[in-house]
Structures are given as structure tokens and as C-alpha cells.
N, C-alpha and C positions, 0 to 999 in steps of 0.2 A: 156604286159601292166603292167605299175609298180601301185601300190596301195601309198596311205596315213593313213594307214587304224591307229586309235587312239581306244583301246576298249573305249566301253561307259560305262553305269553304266546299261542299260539292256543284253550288253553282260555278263557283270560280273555276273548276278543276271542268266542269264541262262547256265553260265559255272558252277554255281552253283548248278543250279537245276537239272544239267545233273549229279552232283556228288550225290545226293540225290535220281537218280532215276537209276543210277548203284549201289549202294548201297541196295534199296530196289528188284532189277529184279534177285540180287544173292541171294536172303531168299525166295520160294516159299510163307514159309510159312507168313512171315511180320517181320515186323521189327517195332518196339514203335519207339518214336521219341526221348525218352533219348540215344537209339541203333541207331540210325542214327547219331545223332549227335556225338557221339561216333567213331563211322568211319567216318564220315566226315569233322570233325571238325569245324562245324559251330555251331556258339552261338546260344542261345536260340532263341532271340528276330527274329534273319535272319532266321531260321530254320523256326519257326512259318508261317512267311508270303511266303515263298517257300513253304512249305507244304497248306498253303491253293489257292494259285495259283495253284499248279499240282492237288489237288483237282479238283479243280473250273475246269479247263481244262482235267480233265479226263484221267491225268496221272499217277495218285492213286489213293485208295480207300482206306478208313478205315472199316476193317472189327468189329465184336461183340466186341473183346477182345482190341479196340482200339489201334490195329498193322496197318501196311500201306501196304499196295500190289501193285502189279501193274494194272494198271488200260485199260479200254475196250481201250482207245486213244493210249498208249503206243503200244498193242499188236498188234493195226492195224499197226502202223507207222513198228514196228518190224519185223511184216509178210513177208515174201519172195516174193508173190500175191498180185497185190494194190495195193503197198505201193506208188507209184504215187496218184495215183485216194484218198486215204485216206489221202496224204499232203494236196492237193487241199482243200477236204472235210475241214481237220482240221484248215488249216488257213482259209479258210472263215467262218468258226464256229466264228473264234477268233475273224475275223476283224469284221465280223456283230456284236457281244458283244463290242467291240470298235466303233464302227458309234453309238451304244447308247449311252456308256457312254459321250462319247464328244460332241454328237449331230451336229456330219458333217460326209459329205461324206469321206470316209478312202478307200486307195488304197496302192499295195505293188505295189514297181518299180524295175528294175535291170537294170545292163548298159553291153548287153553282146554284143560280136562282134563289138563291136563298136555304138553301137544305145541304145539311151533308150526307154527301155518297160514295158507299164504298166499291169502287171500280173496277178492280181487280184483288186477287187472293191466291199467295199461293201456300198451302198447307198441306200435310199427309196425314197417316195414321199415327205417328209418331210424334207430330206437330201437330193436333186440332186447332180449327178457327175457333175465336171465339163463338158460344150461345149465342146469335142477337135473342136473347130472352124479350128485350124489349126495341124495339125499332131505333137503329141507330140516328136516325132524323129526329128523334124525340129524346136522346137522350147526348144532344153534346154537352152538357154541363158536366157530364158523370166519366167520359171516357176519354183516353189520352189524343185520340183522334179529332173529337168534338172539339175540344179545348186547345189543340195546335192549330185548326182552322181559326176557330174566333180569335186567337192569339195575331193572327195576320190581318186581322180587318182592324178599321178604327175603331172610335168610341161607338161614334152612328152606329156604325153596322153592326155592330154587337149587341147595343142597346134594340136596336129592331130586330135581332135575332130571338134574342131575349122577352121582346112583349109579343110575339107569334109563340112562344115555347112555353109553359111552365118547365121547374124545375123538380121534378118530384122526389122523393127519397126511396132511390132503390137499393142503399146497403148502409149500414150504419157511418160511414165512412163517405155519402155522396154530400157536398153542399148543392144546399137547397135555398143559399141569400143569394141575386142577384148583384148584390152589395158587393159580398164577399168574392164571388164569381169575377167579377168586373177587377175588383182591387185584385184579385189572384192573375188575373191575363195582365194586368197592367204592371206588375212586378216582374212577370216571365222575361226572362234572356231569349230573345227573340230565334237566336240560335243555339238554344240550349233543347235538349230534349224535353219534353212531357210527358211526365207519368203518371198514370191511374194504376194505385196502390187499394184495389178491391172496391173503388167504387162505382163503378157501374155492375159488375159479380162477384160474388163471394168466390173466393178461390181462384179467382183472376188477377193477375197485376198486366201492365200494359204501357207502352212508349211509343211516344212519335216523334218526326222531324220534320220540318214543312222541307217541300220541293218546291220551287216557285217558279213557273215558267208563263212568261211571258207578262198577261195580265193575270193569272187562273191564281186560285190561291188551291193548293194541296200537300198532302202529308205524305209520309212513308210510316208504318206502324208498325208493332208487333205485340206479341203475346205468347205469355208463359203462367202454364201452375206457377199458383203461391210457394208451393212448396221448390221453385227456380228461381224466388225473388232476388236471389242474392246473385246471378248472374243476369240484371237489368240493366243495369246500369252498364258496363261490358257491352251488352248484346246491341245496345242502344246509340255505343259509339260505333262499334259496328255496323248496324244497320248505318249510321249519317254518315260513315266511311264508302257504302256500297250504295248510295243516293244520285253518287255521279252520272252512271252509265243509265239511270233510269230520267234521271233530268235530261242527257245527250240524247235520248232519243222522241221525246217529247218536240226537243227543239228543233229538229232536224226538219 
């Protein structure tokens, strides 16, 4: 499967932050932040807000003497034992702190073997997940998740996503041409968000952002009542704003 893959500006910010927390895992003792910047040559201002993201995510620590260490998050992901069970743990740490800030439901997706899957979700009573009314492997033509995956593949691999799927019509509002499906992906800003505006459910609207780590191709989503539409777009750069700390831990 060929990729499309274009970095974003959260991978950029967590190839970063990966430099920042190789730099401090080689100092038992810590490292200040004029020492870091130093080895890693990021300016003050970028340093600053990486440093208090791996804070806030628990992949430093500042100790008395205001030096940086590594923190309880990094040494789980690190462990040889867990380190499954401690991803899980850490991205839904993350994505439930992202369902607040944006105030919708947030989900991770990937497109592996040919199918999309939704891997994680974090939602309340406040936030509901979407319905799957209809199996979301059967309907990425319709939802903003489906169509930020096939947005990352090439032609190939879209077109054979495409001949395993029909596209059926499940709200007045889903395309149902191949045609038009293919020319909609092939127009998309690679790193622009994706929105489904009611067409996979009525009273649904919905956006995603691809996370791309490694070779995998995946999204970060979310979802709001119609009656929130006018905070998607907003919620949306938000979520690709809060994509970094869930791509650093992927990578790690």
C-alpha cells in the first residue's frame, strides 16, 4: 500500500519533542532548559511549549534545582513489560484531556489491512460517540474519518478500497460516485481537516486530522450535534493543535 503521507505541523512539534526527550533520557541527572536547547537546537519560544506539553503529559519532570528528567509516562512507554497496555493507558489519558478541551466526542482511527478502525474513543454523557448505525468499515465514503484515511493512500489504494466497498446512500447528503469520491480526496489539502456535514447521520456533523506515524496511516476525529456545527471548524483546529502529544506517544 503506497502512502500520501505530507508531515503536519503536529508531527513536526512531536519529532521535536522526541529530540527534547532524547536529550534529557541521556542526563540521569537533568538537564535545565538553556542545556537542552543547546543540544537540540530549538529556540526558546518552541522549547518552552514542548517543555510544558511533555510536562502536562508526564514525560518530564522538573525537579528542586529546576533541571528536567524523565518522567513516570516516558519510563512506562520505555519498559520492556506493558508497554502495550501503558500506550493504550497513555493515549486515552490524552484523548479524554482532548474530549474536554474541545467539548466532543474524540476518537483515534487507522486504516490497516485494508479496513478502517476505530481504536480508541474518548467520550461522556455530555459528549456521546457517534451511532455506528452502520459499520464504520463500510461506510468510509460517508464519514470524515473514512475519507481522511483514503485521503492518505494513493490512487491504487483507494481505487481497491473502493472496488471491496460499495458506496451506499445513507443521508441525503452521502456521495454515492466513486468518480466524485476519488476527485473529492484528490482535491483535499492533505493537511487540512475533513468534514462530514450529515453524511454518514442525520444530526451528525464530524472532522478529522490524519496522525501519521511511521508507515501506519491514521486520523484523530471528532463529533458534534448539528445543532454545534458552527463550532467545527474551531473544535477541529483544536483537535490538530492537541494531535502532537498523541503522535509522541505512538512514536516513542
Amino acid at each position: 500500500m503506497a502512502l500520501k503521507h505530507e508531515p503536519t505541523a503536529p508531527y513536526h512539534s512531536a519529532q521535536d519533542a522526541l529530540r527534547v526527550l532524547e536529550a534529557v533520557a541521556r542526563h540521569s541527572a537533568g538537564l535545565t532548559d538553556t542545556m537542552i536547547a543547546r543540544r537540540t537546537g530549538l529556540g526558546s519560544q518552541r522549547l518552552t511549549a514542548l517543555l510544558r506539553m511533555l510536562r502536562r503529559e508526564g514525560y518530564v519532570e522538573q525537579v528542586a534545582d529546576g533541571a528536567y528528567v524523565a518522567g513516570a509516562a516516558l519510563s512506562r512507554l520505555g519498559a520492556a513489560r506493558g508497554r502495550d497496555q501503558a500506550l493504550r493507558d497513555q493515549l486515552q489519558h490524552t484523548l479524554d484531556r482532548l474530549r474536554d478541551s474541545v467539548g466532543a466526542a474524540v476518537y483515534i482511527s487507522r486504516y490497516e489491512d485494508g479496513e478502517v478502525k476505530v481504536t480508541h474513543c474518548a467520550d461522556s454523557p455530555a459528549t456521546p460517540a457517534v451511532n455506528e448505525w452502520v459499520d464504520f468499515r463500510c461506510s468510509a465514503h460517508a464519514t470524515a474519518v473514512g475519507k481522511s484515511l483514503l485521503g492518505q493512500l494513493d490512487h491504487d489504494a483507494r481505487r481497491d478500497h473502493l472496488a471491496r466497498h460499495k458506496l451506499p446512500r445513507l443521508t441525503s447528503r452521502t456521495i454515492t460516485s466513486d468518480r466524485l469520491l476519488l476527485a473529492r480526496l484528490e482535491s483535499q489539502p492533505p493537511t487540512a481537516p475533513v468534514l462530514d456535514l450529515q453524511e454518514y447521520a442525520v444530526g451528525t456533523v464530524c472532522a478529522a486530522v490524519p496522525i501519521t506515524a511511521g508507515s501506519s496511516v491514521g486520523c484523530l476525529a471528532l463529533s458534534l450535534p448539528v445543532a454545534h456545527v458552527h463550532r467545527l471548524r474551531r473544535a477541529a483546529e483544536t483537535l490538530n493543535r492537541g494531535a502532537a502529544p498523541l503522535l509522541l506517544s505512538l512514536a516513542i
